[in-house]
Structure formats: structure tokens, C-alpha cells
N, CA, C and O atoms as a MOPAC input file, in Angstrom:
PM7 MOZYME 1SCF
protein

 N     14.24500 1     1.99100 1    -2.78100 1
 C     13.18000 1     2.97200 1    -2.68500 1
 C     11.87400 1     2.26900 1    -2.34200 1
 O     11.59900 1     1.12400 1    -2.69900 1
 N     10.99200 1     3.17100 1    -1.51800 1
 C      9.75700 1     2.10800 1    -0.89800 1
 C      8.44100 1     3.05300 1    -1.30300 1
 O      7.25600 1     2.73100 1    -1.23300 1
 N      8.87100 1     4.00200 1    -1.63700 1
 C      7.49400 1     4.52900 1    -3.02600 1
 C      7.00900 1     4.39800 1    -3.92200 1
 O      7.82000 1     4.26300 1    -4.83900 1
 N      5.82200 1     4.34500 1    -4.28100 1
 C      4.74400 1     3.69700 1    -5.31100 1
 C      4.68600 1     4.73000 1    -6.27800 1
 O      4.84900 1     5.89100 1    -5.90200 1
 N      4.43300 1     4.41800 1    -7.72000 1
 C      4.30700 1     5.14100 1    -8.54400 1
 C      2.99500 1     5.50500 1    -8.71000 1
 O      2.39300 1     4.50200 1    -8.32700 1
 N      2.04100 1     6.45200 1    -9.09900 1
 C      1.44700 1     7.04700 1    -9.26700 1
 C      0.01700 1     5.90000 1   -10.01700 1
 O     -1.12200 1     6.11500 1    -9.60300 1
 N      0.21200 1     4.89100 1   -10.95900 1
 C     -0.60200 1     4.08500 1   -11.04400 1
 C     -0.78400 1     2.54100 1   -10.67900 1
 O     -1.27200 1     1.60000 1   -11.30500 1
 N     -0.10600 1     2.67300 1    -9.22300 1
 C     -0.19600 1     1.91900 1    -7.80600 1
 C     -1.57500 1     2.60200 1    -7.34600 1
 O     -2.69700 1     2.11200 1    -7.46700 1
 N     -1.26000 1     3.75300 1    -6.83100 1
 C     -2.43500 1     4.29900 1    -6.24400 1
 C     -3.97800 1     4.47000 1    -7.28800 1
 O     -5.13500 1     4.62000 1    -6.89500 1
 N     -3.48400 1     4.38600 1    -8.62000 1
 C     -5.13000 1     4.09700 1    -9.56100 1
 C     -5.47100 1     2.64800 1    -9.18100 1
 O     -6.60700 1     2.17400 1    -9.17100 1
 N     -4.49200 1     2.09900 1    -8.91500 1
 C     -5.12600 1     0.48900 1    -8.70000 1
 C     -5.81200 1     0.29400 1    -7.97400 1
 O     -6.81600 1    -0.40500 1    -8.11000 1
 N     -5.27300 1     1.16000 1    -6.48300 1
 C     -5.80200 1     1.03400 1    -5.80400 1
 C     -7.81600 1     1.72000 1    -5.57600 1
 O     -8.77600 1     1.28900 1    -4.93700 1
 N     -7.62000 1     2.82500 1    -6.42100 1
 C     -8.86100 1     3.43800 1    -7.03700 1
 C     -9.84400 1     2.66200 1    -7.79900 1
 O    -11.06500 1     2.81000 1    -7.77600 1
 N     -9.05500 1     1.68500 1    -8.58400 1
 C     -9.82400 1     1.22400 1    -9.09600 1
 C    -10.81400 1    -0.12300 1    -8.77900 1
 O    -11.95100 1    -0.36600 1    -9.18300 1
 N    -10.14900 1    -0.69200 1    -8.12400 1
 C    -10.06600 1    -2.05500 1    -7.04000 1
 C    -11.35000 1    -1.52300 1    -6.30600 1
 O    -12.32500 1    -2.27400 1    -6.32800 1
 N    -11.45200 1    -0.47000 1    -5.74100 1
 C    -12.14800 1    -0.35200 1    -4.69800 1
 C    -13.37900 1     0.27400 1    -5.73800 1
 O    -14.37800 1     0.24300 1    -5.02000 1
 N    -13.63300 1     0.61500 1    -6.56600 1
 C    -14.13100 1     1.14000 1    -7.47000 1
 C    -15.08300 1    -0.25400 1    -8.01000 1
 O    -16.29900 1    -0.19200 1    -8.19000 1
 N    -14.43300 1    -1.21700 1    -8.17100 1
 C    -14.85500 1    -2.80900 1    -8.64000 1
 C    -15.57800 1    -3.15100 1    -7.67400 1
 O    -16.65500 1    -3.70300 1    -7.89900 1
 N    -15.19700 1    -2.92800 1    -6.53400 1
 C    -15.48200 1    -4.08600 1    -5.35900 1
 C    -17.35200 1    -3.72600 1    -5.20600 1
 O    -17.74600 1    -2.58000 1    -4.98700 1
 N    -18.48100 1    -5.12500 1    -5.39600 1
 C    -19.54100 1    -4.86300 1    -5.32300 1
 C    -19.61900 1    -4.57100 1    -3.69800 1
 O    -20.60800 1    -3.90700 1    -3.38600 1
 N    -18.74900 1    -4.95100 1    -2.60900 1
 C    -19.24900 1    -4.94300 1    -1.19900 1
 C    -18.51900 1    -3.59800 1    -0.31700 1
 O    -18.50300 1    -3.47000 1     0.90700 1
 N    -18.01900 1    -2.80100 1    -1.19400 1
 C    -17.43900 1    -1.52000 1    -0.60200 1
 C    -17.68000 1    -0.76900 1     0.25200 1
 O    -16.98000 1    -0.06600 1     0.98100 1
 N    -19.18200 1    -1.00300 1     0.10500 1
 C    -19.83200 1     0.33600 1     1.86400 1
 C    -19.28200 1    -0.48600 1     2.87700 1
 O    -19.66000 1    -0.06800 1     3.97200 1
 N    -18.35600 1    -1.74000 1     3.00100 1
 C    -17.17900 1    -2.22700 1     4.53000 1
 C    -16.75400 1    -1.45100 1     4.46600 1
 O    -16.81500 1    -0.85200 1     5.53900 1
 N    -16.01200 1    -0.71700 1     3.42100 1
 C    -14.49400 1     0.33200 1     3.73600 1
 C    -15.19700 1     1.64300 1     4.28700 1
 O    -14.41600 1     2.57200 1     4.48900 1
 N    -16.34500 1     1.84800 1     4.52600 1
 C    -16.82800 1     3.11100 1     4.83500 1
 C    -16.14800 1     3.90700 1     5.94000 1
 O    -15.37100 1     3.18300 1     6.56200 1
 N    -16.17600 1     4.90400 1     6.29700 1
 C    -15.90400 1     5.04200 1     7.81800 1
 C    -14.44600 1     4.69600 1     7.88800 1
 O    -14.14300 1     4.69600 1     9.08100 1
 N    -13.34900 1     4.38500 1     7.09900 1
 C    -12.06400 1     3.61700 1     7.45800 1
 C    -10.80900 1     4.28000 1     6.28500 1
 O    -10.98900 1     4.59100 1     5.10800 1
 N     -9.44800 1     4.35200 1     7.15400 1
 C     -8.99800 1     4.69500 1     5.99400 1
 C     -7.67800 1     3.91500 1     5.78500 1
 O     -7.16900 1     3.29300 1     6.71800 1
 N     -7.21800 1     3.95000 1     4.74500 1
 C     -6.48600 1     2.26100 1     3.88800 1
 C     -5.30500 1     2.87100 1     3.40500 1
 O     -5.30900 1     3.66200 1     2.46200 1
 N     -4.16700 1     2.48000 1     4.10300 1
 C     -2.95500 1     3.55200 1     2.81400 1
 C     -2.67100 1     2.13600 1     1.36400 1
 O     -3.12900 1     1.00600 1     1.19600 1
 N     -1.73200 1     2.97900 1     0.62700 1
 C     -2.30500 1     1.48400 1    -0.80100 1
 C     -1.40100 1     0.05500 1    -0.42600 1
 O     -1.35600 1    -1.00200 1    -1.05500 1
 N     -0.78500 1     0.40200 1     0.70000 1
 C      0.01500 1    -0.96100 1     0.82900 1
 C     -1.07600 1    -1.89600 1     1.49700 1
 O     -0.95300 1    -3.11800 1     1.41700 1
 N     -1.70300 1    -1.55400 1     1.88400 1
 C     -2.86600 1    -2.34200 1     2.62500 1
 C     -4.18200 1    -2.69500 1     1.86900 1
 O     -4.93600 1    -3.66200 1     1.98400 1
 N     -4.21400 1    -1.69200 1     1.12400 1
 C     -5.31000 1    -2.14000 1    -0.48400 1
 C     -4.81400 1    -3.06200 1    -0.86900 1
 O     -5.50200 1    -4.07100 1    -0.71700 1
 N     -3.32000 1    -3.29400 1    -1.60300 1
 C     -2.91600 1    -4.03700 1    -2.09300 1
 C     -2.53200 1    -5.49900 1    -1.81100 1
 O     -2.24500 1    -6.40400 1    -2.59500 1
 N     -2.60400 1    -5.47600 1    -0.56000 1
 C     -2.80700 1    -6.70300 1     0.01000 1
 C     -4.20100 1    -7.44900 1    -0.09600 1
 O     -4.46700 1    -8.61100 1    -0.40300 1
 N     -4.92100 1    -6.47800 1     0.23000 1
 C     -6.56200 1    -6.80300 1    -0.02200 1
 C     -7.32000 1    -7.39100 1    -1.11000 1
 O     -8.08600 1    -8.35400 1    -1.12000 1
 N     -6.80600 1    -6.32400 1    -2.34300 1
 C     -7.41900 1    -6.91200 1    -3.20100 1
 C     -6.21500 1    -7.28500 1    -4.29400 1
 O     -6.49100 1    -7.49400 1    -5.47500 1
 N     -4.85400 1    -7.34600 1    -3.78200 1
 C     -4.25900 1    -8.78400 1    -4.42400 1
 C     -3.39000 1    -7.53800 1    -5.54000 1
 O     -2.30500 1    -8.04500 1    -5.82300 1
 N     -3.47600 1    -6.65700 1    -5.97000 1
 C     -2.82800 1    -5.57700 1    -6.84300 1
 C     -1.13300 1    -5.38000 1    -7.05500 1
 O     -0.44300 1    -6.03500 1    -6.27400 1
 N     -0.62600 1    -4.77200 1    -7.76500 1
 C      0.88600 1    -4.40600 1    -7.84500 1
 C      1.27400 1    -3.62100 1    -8.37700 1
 O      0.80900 1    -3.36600 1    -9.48700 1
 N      2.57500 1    -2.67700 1    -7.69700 1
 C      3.05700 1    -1.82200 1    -8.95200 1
 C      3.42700 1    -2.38200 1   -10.29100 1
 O      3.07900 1    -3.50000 1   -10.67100 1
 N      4.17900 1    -1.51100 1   -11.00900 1
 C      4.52600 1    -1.51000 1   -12.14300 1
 C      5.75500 1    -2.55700 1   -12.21600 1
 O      5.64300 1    -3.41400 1   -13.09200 1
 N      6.98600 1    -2.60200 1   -11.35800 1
 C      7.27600 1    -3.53000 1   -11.01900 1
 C      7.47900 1    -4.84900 1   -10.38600 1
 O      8.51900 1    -5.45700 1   -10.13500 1
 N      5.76500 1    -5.25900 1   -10.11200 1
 C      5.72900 1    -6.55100 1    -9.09500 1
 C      5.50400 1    -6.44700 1    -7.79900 1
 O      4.96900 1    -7.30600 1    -7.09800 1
 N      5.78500 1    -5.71300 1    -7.56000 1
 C      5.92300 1    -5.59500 1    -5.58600 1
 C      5.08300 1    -4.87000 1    -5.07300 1
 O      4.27200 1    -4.55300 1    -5.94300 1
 N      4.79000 1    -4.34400 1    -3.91900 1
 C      3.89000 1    -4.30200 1    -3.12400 1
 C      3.95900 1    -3.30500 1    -2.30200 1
 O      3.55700 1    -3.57200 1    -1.17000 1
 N      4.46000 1    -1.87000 1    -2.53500 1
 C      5.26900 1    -0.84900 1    -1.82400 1
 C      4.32800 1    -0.51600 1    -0.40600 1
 O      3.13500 1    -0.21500 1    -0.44200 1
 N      5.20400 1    -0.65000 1     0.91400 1
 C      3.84500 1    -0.31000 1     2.07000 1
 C      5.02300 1     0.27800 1     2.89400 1
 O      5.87400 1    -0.36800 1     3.50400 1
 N      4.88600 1     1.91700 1     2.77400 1
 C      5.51500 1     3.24000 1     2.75600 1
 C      5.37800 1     3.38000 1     4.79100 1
 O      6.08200 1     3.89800 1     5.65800 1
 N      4.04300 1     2.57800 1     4.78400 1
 C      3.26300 1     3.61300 1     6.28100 1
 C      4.14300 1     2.32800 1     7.09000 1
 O      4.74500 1     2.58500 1     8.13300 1
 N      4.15000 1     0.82500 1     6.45500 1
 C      4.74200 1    -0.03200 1     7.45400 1
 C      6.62000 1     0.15300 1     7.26500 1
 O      7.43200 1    -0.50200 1     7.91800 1
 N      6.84700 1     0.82700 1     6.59000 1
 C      8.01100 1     1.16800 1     6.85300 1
 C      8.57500 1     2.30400 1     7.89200 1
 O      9.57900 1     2.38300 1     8.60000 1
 N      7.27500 1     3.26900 1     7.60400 1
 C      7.24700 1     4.52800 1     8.56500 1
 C      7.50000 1     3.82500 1    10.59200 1
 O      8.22000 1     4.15700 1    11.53400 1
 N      6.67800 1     3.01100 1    10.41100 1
 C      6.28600 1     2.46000 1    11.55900 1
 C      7.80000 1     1.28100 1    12.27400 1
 O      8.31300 1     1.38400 1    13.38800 1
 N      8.11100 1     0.40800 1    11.32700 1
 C      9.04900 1    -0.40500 1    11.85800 1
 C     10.30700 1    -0.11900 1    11.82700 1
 O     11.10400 1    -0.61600 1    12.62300 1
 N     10.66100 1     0.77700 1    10.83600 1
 C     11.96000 1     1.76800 1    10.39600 1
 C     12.37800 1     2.88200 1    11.16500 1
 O     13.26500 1     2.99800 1    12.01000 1
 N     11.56200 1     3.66600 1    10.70200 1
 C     11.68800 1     5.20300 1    11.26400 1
 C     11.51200 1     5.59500 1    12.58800 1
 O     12.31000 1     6.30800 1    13.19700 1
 N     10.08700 1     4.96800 1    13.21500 1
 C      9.57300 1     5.52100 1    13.95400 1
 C     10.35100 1     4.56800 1    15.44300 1
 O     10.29900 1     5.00800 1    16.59100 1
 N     11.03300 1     3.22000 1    15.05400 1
 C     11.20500 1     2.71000 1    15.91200 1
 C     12.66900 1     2.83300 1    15.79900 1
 O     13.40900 1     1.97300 1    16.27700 1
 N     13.10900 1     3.86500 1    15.18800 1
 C     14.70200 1     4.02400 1    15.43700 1
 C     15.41900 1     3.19900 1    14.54200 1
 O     16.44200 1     3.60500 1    15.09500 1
 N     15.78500 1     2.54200 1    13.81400 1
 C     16.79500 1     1.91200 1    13.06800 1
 C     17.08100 1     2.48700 1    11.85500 1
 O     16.50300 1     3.42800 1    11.31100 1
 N     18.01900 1     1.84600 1    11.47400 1
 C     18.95200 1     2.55300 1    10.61600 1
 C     18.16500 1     2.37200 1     9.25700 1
 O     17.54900 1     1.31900 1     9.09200 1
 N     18.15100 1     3.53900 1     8.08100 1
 C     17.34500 1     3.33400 1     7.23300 1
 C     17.77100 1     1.92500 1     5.93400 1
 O     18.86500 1     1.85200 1     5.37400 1
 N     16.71200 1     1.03800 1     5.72500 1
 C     16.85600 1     0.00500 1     4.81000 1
 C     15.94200 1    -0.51500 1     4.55200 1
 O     15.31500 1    -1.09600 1     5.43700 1
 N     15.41900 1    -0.51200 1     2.97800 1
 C     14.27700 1    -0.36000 1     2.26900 1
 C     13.98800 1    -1.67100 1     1.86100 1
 O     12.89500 1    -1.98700 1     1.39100 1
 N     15.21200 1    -2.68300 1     2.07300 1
 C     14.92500 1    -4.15800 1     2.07100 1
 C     13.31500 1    -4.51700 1     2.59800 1
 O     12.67800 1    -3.68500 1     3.24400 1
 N     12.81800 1    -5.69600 1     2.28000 1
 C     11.39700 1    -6.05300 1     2.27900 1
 C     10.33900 1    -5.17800 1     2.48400 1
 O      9.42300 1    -5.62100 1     3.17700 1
 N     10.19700 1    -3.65000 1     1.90700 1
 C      9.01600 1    -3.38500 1     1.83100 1
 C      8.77000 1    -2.60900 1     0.62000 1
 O      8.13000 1    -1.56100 1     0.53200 1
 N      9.45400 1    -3.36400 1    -0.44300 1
 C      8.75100 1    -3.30900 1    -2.13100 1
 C      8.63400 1    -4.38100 1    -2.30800 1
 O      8.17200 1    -4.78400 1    -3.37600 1

């Protein structure tokens, strides 16, 4: 499974919430696999769920579904 639980995405709230230099992210928008790279965060189990780069290298480019490396 390559979905984030619900306080993945507070992390990601909160992170950006911390960050003193935030008016960068203005104008821009971040899904949490890409927060989480940013400012270093994790689910509940360790990993790093990035849903949109699965959308993109998986789905959208035709292959067969497998959730290997993107938790």
C-alpha cells in the first residue's frame, strides 16, 4: 500500500508551520511525499509514502501495478 496515514499529512502541516522561511512555498503546491523529503519527516511506520510519484511512474506510464519502493 502507498498511502499515508492521516498524521503523515499533520507532519507535513506542521513542518511547514515551523519553517521560519515559508513565504518560498508561496505561490506553489507540494503533495506530502515531497514535504517529506524536504523537511526530512515520516509516517508512522518509517517510510516516506509519495502516492503522486507513483501515480506518475506506475499508472500513468502503463505498468503493471507494484507498490514496491514508494513507502
Amino acid at each position: 500500500m502507498i498511502s499515508e496515514t492521516p498524521r503523515y499529512i499533520g507532519r507535513a502541516i506542521s513542518a511547514i508551520a515551523k519553517d521560519p522561511d515559508k513565504k518560498r512555498l508561496n505561490g506553489q503546491s507540494f503533495s506530502s511525499g515531497q514535504l517529506a523529503k524536504m523537511y526530512n519527516f515520516h509516517d508512522l511506520d518509517g517510510s516516506q509514502p509519495d502516492a503522486f510519484r507513483y501515480l506518475v511512474e506506475v499508472q500513468e506510464a502503463g505498468k503493471p501495478a507494484n507498490t514496491e519502493g514508494y513507502r
